[in-house]
N, C-alpha and C positions, 0 to 999 in steps of 0.2 A: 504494500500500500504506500502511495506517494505520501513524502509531508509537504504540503505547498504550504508554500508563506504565500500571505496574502496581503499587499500594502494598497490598502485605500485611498482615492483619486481625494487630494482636497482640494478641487474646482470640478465637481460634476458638471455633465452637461446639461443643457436643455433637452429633457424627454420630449418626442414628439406630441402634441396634444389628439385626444380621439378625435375619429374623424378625418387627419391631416395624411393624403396623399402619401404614402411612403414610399415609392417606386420600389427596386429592387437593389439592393446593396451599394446605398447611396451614403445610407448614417450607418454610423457606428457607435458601439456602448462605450460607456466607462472606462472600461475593463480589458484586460487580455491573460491570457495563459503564455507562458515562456520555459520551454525544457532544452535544455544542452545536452550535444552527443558528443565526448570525444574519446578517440580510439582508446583502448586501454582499461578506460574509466568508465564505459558506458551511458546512460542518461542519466542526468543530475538535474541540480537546482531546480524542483519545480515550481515556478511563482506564478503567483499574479499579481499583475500590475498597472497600473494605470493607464489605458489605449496611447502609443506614442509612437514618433517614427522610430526607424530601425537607424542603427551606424555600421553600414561594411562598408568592406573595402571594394573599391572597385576591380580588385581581380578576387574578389568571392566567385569560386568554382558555379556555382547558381547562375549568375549572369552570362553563361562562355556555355558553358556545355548544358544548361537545361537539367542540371541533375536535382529533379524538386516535385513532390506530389501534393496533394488537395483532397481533402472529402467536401463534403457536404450533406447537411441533417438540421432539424428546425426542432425547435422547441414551441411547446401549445400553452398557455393556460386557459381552465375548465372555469366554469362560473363561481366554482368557489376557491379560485385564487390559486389552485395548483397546479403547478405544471412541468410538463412531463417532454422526456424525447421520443423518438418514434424508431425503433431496431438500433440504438448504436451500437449494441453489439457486431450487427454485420458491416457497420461501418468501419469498425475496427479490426475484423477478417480481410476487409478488402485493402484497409490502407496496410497493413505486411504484404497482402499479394500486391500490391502495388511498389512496395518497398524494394521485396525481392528482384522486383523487375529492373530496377531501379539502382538495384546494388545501396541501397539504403537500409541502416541497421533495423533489425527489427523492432516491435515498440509494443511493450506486453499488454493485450488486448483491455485487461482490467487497468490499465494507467491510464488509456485513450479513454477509455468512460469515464473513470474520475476526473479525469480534468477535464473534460466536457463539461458536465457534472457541475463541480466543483463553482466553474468558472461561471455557467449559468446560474448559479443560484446565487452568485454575489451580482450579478444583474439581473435579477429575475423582475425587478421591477418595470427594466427595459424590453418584457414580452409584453407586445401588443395584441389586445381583445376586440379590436374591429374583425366583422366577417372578412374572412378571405384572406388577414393577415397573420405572420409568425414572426417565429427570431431566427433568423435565418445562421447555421450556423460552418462557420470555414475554417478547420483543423490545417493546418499545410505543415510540410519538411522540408526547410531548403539547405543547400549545401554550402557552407562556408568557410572552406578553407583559402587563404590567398595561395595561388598556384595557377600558373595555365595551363598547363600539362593534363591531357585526356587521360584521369584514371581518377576510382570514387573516392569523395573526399573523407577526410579524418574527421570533420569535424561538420554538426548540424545543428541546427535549430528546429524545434517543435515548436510552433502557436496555434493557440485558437483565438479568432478573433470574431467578434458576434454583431449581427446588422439586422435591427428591426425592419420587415418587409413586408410588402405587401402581393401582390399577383404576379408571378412572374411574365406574364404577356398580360397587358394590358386591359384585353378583352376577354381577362378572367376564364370561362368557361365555352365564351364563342369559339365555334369552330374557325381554324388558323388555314391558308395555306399552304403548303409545302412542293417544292423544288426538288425534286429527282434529280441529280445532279451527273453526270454524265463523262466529264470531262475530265474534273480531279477525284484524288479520292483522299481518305480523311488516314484510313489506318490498312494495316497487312497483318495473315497474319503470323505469327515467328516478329510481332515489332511489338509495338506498344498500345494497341486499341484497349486490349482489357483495363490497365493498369487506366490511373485517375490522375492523370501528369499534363500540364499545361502545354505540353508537344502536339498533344493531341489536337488540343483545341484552337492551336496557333494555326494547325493545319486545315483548319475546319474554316477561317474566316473570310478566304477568299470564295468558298462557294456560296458563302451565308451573303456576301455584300453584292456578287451576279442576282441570289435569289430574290433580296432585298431590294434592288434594281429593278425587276421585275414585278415588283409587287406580293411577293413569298413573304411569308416569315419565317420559315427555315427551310433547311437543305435535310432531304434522305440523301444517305449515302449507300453506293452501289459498293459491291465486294473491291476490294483492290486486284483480284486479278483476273477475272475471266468480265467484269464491268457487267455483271448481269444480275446478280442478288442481289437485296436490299440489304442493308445494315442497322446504322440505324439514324435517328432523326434529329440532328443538331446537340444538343446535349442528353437525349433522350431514349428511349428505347422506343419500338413501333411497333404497336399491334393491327391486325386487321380480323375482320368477325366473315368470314368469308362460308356464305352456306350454312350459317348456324354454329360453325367452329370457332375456338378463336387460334389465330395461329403468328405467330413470332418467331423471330429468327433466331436460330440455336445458338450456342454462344460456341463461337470457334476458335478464338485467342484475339480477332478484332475486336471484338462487341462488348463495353462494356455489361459488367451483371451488374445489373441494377438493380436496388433496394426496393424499389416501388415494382419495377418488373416481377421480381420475385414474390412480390405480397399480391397483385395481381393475379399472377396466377395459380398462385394459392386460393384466393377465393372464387375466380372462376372454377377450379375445380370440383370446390364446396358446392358451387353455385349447380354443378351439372351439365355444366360445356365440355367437350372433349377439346381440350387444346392439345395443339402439335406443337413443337417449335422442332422448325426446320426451316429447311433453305426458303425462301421465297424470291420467286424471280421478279423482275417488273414486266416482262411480258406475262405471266402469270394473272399480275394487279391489273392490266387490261383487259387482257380476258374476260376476269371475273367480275370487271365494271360492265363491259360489253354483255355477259349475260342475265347480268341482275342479280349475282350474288356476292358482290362488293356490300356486304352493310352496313359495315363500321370503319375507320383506320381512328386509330389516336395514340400518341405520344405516353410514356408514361417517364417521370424522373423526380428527385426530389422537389427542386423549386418548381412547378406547374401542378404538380400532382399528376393527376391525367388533364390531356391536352386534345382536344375532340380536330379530326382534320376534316374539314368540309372540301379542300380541295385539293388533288395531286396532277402536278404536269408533269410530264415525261417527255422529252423533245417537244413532238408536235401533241403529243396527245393531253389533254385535260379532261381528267376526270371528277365530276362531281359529286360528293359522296352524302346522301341522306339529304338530299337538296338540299345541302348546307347548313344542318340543322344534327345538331348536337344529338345522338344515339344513345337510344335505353341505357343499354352496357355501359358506355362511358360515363352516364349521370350514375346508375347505382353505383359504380366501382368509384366513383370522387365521391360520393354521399359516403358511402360507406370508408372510404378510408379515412377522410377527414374527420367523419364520425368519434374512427375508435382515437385519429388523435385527439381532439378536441374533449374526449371523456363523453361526448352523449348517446357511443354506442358501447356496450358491453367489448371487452378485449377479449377474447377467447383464445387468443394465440399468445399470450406472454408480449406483447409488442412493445405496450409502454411500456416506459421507466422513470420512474417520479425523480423528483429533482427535489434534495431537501430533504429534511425529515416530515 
C-alpha cells in the first residue's frame, strides 16, 4: 500500500458553477498525483500536490522518442454525494499491457487504484452533478531521463491529473458522422494499436482533420494491411447491430480493448444478442446497408460512453443509418451504463468502486 503525502493547494481555484458549459478537458482541479520511477529503486514518492506545470529538460527521452502512455476513466457522484469510478481495475491491467509494450516498468495494479483513489477524493468536491457531466480522469507515464540515444529510459514519472467534463461530442447523444478513411491508417498489427500511447493518436489526426473537412466527426479506420476491415472509430471502439447480431471487430494486436467495449458486450450478452466479434469488412457494411440489415453502428469509449452513428461514407458510398436517429440498442446500453455509474441502476457486476470511506 502506497503512503502518499498529501500537500494542500493554499489558493484553490474557482469551481465551475452548475449549469456552466464544461467542454471536454478544458479545466482542471486543484490537485494532482506524482510517482517516481528510477532504475534500481523502483517507484517512490507518492504525492499529491497542488495542479502545477512540470520542469524537464528539454532532452527528456518523452519529447524525442514518444516513450509515454495514458488511461482514461471518470469519476460519478450519486444524489447522495458519493462517488465512485467505473472498472479501474481494468484500467490498470491495461496500463502494464501498455507499459510492456512500451518497455515501461510495471506499476502494481493496487497502487494505480489508490492513487486514482486517493487523489479523487481530495477533489471530490471538483465532480460535477449536471446530466451528462463527470471528472474526467488522465493517469499518464512519461519518460524522463536527459539522453538522446534510442533505448528505455531509467527514469519516469507517474501522474494523474483530473478535469471536470462534460459531453465528449457536443451533440451528446445525436447520432455523429463518421469517415471511413481509406488512404492512411492509424495502427498495424506487431506495432502499437493495443497499447494506450499518444503515437497512436498522433497518427490518427491527419484522417480526423480530411474527415472534419468534410463535415465527419471522426475517422473509422480500415486494417493496416490488406485496407479492407474496419478497426476502429477515432478514439473508440465500433459496433454494428447487423440482422439482429451485434458484431465488432476482434481484437488483433491493433485494436485497442476497450473498457466500455468490454462492458458492452457483457451486457448485450445478458441482454440475449449473439454477438460475434470478428473481422468486419466495409464492403460487408454496404452490403448490409444495401439490404436493410445495417441497424445500428455506434462508437463505444470512455469519454462519449456510447456514440450512436447516423452516418458512414466510404469513398463514394454514404450510408445512412436509422435515418439518423439514434437506435434502441445504443439508448438502452448508455441508459444502462451511465445508470450503474451514476448509482441509479443496481451494479450486478462489481463495476463501481467508491471513492472514500
Amino acid at each position: 500500500m502506497l503512503d502518499i503525502k498529501i500537500t494542500k493547494t493554499t489558493q484553490p481555484k474557482q469551481k465551475p458553477a452548475p449549469g456552466q458549459k464544461l467542454g471536454f478537458g478544458h479545466i482542471f482541479t486543484d490537485h494532482m498525483f506524482i510517482m517516481n520511477y528510477t532504475e534500481g529503486k523502483g517507484w517512490h514518492d507518492p504525492r499529491i500536490v497542488p495542479f502545477q506545470n512540470l520542469s524537464l529538460s528539454p532532452a527528456a527521452m518523452v519529447f524525442h522518442y514518444g516513450q509515454e502512455m495514458f488511461e482514461g476513466l471518470k469519476a460519478y457522484k450519486n444524489s447522495d454525494g458519493e462517488v465512485f469510478l467505473f472498472r479501474p481495475d481494468m484500467n490498470a491491467k491495461r496500463t502494464n499491457s501498455s507499459n510492456e509494450r512500451l518497455c515501461i516498468p510495471q506499476l502494481p495494479e493496487e497502487d494505480f487504484v489508490q492513487a486514482v483513489r486517493t487523489v479523487v477524493d481530495v477533489d471530490r468536491d471538483w465532480v460535477p452533478t449536471d446530466p451528462g457531466t463527470s471528472l474526467y480522469i488522465r493517469p499518464f507515464i512519461i519518460a524522463t531521463d536527459e539522453f538522446l540515444g534510442v533505448a528505455p529510459s531509467k527514469t519516469y514519472l507517474f501522474m494523474v491529473i483530473l478535469s471536470p467534463s462534460g459531453a465528449y461530442y457536443e451533440s451528446g447523444l445525436e447520432p455523429v458522422g463518421i469517415w471511413i478513411e481509406d488512404e492512411y491508417v492509424r495502427a498495424v498489427r506487431g506495432g502499437m494499436g493495443f497499447a494506450k500511447t499518444g503515437g497512436n493518436y498522433a497518427a490518427s489526426l491527419i484522417g480526423q482533420v480530411k474527415a472534419h473537412n468534410d463535415g465527419y466527426s471522426q475517422v473509422l479506420w480500415l486494417d493496416g494491411v490488406e485496407r479492407k476491415y474496419v478497426e476502429e472509430v477515432g478514439s473508440m471502439n465500433i459496433f454494428f447491430k447487423i440482422a439482429g447480431k451485434v458484431v465488432t471487430p476482434m481484437l488483433n494486436g491493433s485494436i485497442l480493448p476497450g473498457i466500455t467495449r468490454n462492458s458492452v458486450i457483457t451486457l448485450c450478452k445478458e441482454w440475449g444478442y449473439e454477438v460475434e466479434e470478428r473481422k468486419v469488412s466495409a464492403e460487408e457494411l454496404i452490403q448490409a446497408h444495401a439490404d436493410g440489415t445495417l441497424e445500428e453502428v455506434f462508437g463505444t469509449g470512455t469519454a462519449a460512453v456510447i456514440s450512436p452513428v447516423g452516418k458512414l461514407r466510404y469513398k463514394d458510398d454514404v450510408m445512412t443509418i436509422q435515418d439518423g436517429r439514434t437506435g434502441e440498442l445504443s439508448h438502452r446500453l448508455y441508459d444502462t451504463i451511465t445508470g450503474i455509474q451514476l448509482g441509479k441502476l443496481p451494479d450486478t457486476h462489481g463495476w463501481r468502486v467508491k471513492v472514500g470511506e
